[in-house]
Residue, then its C-alpha position, 0 to 999 in steps of 0.5 A: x500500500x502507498x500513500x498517494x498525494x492527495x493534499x497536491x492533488x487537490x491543491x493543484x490549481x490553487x497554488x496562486x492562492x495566498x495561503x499556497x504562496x511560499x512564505x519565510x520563517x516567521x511564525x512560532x513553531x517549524x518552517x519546512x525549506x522544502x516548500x517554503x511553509x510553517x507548521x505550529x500550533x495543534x497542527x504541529x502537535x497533531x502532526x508529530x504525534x500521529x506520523x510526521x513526515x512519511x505520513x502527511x508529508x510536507x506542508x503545502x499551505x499556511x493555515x486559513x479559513x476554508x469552508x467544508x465541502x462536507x458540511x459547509x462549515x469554516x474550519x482552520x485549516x491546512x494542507x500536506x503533500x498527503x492530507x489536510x488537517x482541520x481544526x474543529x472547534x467544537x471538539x477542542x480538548x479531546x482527541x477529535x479536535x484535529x480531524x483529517x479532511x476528506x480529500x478522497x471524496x472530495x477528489x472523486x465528487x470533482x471527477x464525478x465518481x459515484x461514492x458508496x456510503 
């Protein structure tokens, strides 16, 4: 099995965007040379502690607001080479409160595929 790039994938076209700009060091926690991208906060934390690098690979974003396609809430967010982390406040202080998103389904929805729920 291998993880596919699901996080560049879905941000492919949106590299213009602001929050897929390249940035430099500035902010609290890691700055990542290798896509000119920081990672602090819970999503730092969430992603030390749940497999790093080889899982999610680097970031590709900065967070930013984003609405959800799956239920059309705002949510902070931020994307990885692999994922995007969501920040959902309604669960802060459990386990819960840093979801991963739904790329795969929202790939295939783009590409007109039939989902089986």
């Amino acid at each position: 099995v291998e993880l596919n790039l699901l996080g560049t994938l879905a941000a492919a076209k949106r590299t213009g965007e602001a929050p897929f700009l390249p940035t430099t060091t500035g902010r609290s926690g890691r700055f990542f040379p290798e896509t000119n991208h920081n990672l602090s906060d819970k999503f730092l934390t969430y992603w030390q502690s749940n497999g790093g690098l080889p899982i999610y690979g680097y970031p590709i974003s900065e967070p930013y607001m984003e609405q959800s396609k799956s239920d059309g809430k705002m949510y902070l967010v931020q994307y990885f080479e692999r994922n995007r982390l969501e920040l959902h406040p309604e669960f802060a202080g459990t386990k819960y409160e840093i979801q991963l998103g739904l790329l795969g389904s929202e790939l295939l929805d783009a590409q007109g595929g039939e989902q089986v729920r």
